[in-house]
N, C-alpha and C positions, 0 to 999 in steps of 0.2 A: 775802385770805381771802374778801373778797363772790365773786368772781370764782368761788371753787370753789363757792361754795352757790348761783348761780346756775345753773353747769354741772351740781351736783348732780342741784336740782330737774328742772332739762328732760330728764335720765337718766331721772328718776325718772316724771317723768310723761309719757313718750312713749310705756311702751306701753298705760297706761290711753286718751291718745287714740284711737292706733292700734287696741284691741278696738273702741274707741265706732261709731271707721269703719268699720272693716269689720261692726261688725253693723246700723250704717246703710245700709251698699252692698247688704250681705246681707238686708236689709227691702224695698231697691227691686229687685235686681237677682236674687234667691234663690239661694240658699246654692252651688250648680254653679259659675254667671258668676261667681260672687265669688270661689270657691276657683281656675277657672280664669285671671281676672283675675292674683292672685297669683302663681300658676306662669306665666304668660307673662312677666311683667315680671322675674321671677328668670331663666328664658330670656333672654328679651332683654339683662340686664343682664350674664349669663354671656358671651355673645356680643362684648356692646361692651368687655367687662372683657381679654379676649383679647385683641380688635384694636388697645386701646387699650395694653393695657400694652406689645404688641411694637411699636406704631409707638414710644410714649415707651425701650423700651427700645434702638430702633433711632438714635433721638434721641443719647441717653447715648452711645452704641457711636460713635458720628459724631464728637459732643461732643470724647471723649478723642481720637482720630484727628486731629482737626485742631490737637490741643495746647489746647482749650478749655475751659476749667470746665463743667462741664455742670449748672450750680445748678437750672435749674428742670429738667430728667429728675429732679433726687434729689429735688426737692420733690414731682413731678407722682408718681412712683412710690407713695409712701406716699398722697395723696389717690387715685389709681386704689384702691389696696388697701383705702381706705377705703370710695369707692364700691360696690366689688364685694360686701364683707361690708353693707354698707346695702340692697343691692339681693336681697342672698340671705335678706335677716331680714323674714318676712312682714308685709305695712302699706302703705296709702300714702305716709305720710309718708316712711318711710324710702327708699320707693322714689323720690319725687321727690328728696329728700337725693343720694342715691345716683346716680342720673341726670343730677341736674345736676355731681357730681363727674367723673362719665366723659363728659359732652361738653366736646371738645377747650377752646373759647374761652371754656366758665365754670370749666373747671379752669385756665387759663393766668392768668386775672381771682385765681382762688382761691391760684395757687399767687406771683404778683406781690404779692400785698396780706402772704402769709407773706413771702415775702422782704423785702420794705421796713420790715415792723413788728414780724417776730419773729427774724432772723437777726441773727450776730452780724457788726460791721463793724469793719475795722481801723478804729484813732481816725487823724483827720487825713485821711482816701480817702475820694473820693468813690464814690456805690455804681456808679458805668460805669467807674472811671477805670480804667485799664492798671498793674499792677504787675509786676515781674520777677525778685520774690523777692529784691532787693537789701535787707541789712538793716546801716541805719550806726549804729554803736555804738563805744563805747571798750573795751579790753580792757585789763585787767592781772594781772598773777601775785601771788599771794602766797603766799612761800616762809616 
């Protein structure tokens, strides 16, 4: 339950940071650069959101063709999708959030550390080993 009132609060207080910044950029930089600021990085983020999600999608499509799990395309799909709605919700923070979810080698970081600590594992398999869907067991009828 700490877990959720931790996730709570940083919901909670990210876009009170977020106004603080942008009316601090918006002090130095006036109110134009800052609104353009904004729109360019939702650009930008549109762009990488695109290119990102059809190479990961191309990934996937690969994946299954060669008969392969394709574990991080399904993880890396949801974090791209996450990025893009980060990067389209005006702020910097979000935008860096966001950013760093759509470049390739800190989403690969981001989506290895979900796999290893929040995925589920058969008991007994290690997480590289090979299996073949053989499953041994006892069977009996009861009439």
């Amino acid at each position: 339950m700490k877990r959720f009132h931790v996730v709570f609060l940083v919901v909670l207080m990210v876009p009170f940071v977020e106004i603080y910044l942008l009316l601090q950029v918006g002090g130095v930089l006036g109110a134009a650069p800052t609104i353009f600021l904004v729109v360019l990085t939702a650009v930008i983020g549109t762009v990488m959101l695109r290119q990102q999600g059809l190479a990961t999608w191309q990934r996937f499509q690969n994946s299954l063709a060669k008969g392969e799990i394709p574990a991080y395309a399904i993880i890396e799909g949801p974090i791209i999708l996450v990025g893009g709605a980060l990067l389209l919700t005006p702020g910097f923070i979000t935008d860096l959030m966001g950013f760093v979810c759509l470049v390739p080698s800190l989403r690969k970081r981001i989506a290895r550390y979900l796999l290893e600590n929040y995925c589920v594992q058969a008991a007994g398999l290690r997480p590289n080993a090979q299996t073949y869907g053989v499953l041994d067991g006892e069977f009996r009828r009861d009439e």
